[in-house]
C-alpha angles and dihedrals in degrees: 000000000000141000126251132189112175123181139181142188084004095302129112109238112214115234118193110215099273095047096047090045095053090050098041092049091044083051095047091040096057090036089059088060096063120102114265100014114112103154123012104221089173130331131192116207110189110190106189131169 
């Protein structure tokens, strides 16, 4: 299992454990098709507008 930590607008959004699992695996999923990527040890993704 992984860790998540999501904020936004400068403010830590709290995950229980099945939310924050379904959106760390998804992460780590998409993340595994990428060229290049065979295990994913950590990853920061930064969205900004």
């Amino acid at each position: 299992m992984y860790d998540i930590k999501i904020t936004v607008n400068g403010e830590e959004i709290e995950l229980s454990g099945f939310p924050g699992e379904i959106i760390s695996e998804a992460i780590v999923a998409m993340l595994k098709t990428l060229h290049g990527v065979e295990d994913v040890k950590d990853a920061v993704i930064e969205i900004k507008r």
